[in-house]
C-alpha positions in Angstrom: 130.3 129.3 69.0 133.6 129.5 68.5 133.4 130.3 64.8 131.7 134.3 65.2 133.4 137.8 65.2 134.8 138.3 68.5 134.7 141.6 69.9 138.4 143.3 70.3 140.5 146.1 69.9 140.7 146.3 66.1 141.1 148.9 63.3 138.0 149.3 60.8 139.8 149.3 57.3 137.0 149.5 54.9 132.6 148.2 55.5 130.4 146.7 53.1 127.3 148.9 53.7 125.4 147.5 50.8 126.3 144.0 52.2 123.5 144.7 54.8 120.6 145.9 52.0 120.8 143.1 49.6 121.1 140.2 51.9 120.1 138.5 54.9 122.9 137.7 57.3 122.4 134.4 58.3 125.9 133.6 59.8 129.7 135.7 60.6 132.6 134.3 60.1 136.5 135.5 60.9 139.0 134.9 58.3 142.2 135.6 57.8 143.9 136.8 54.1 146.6 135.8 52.5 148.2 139.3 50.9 151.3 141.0 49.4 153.7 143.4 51.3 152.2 146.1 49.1 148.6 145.1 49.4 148.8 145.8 53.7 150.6 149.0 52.8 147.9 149.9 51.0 145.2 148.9 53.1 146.9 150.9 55.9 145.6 154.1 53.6 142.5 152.6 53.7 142.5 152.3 49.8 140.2 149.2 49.4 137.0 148.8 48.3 134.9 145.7 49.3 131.4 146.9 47.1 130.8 144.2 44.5 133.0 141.6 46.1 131.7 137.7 47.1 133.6 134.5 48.4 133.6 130.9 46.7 134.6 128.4 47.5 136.9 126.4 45.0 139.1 123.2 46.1 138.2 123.2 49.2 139.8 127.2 49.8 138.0 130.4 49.8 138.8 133.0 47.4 137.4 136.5 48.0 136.9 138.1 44.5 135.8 141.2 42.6 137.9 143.0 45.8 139.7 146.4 44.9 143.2 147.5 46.9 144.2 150.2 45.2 147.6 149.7 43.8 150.3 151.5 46.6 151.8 154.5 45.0 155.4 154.7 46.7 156.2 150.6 45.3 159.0 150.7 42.8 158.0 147.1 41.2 156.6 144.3 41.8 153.3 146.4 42.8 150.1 143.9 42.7 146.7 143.2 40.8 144.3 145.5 42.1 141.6 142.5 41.5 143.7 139.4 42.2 141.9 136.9 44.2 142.8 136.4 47.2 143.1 133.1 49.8 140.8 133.4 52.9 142.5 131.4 56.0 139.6 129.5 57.7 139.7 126.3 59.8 138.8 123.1 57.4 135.7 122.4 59.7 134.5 125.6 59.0 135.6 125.5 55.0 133.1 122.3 54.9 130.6 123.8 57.1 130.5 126.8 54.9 130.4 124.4 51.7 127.1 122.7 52.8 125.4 125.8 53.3 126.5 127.0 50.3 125.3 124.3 48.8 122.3 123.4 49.6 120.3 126.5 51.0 121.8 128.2 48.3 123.3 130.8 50.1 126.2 132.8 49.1 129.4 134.3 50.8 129.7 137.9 51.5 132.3 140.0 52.9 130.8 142.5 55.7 133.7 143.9 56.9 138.1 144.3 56.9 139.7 145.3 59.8 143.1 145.2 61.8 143.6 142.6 64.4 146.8 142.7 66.6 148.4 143.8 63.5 147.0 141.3 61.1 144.0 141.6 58.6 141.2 140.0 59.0 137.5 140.2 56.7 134.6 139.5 58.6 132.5 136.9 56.2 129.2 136.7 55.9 126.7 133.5 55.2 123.8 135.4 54.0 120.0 134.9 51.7 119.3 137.7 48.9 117.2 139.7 49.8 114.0 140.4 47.5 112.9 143.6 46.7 109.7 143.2 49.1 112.0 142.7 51.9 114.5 145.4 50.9 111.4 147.6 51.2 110.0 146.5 54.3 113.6 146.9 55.3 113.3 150.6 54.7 109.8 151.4 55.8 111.2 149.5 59.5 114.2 152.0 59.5 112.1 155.3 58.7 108.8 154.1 61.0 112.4 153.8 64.2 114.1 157.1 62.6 110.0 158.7 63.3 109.6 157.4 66.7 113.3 158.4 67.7 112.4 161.8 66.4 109.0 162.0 68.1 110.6 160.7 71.4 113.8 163.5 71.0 110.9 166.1 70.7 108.7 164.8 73.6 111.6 164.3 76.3 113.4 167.8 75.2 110.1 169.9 76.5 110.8 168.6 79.8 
């Protein structure tokens, strides 16, 4: 589909690790941002913090909120809202797309991921299911049980 992450040369600004634990991804999405001269410069540093942060939708845009960019500490004025919300560029298709799903399945929009594409930023955003905290742990005992075998496997092709 035309819609997914594409794989590319691109710069890994800041990842949304806990993204991954509480939810199931269901679909990723590649949008744009709409940001202030001083928000890139300070995403450049890397000072961004994508934690607590979720998408809506509201007339018919997308808003990322509850996303931290530090405020850049060389601007003289006119230096930004560390919490603003900010505009998500996405096709209109996709927008209504996104909308139903939202809707309906009651799934919620996530941010996974900012990164640097031929000199533009870009968030990778998720369509993802909470998670409950059955799954969450069955998410863990899968990861240990792999870590384990690895382990046993590293140990058993080492003696010879």
């Amino acid at each position: 589909m035309d819609n997914r992450v594409e794989k590319g040369p691109k710069k890994n600004i800041a990842e949304n690790r806990k993204a991954r634990h509480d939810y199931h991804i269901e679909e990723v999405f590649e949008a744009g941002l709409v940001l202030k001269g001083t928000e890139v410069k300070s995403l450049r540093q890397g000072r961004v913090n994508l934690k607590d942060s979720y998408a809506r939708i509201k007339n018919g845009q997308v808003y990322v909120y509850q996303m931290h960019i530090s405020p850049y500490k060389f601007a003289y004025y006119d230096n930004h809202d560390p919490l603003r919300p900010r505009k998500l560029l996405l096709h209109k298709r996709e927008i209504k797309r996104l909308y139903g799903k939202v809707n309906e399945q009651g799934s919620t929009l996530v941010p996974l991921q900012l990164y640097f594409k031929d000199g533009k930023v870009k968030m990778a955003l998720a369509l993802a299911r909470g998670k409950r905290k059955y799954d969450k742990r069955e998410s863990i005992r899968r990861r240990e049980g792999q870590r384990e075998m690895d382990r046993v496997r590293k140990q058993y092709t080492s003696r010879y």
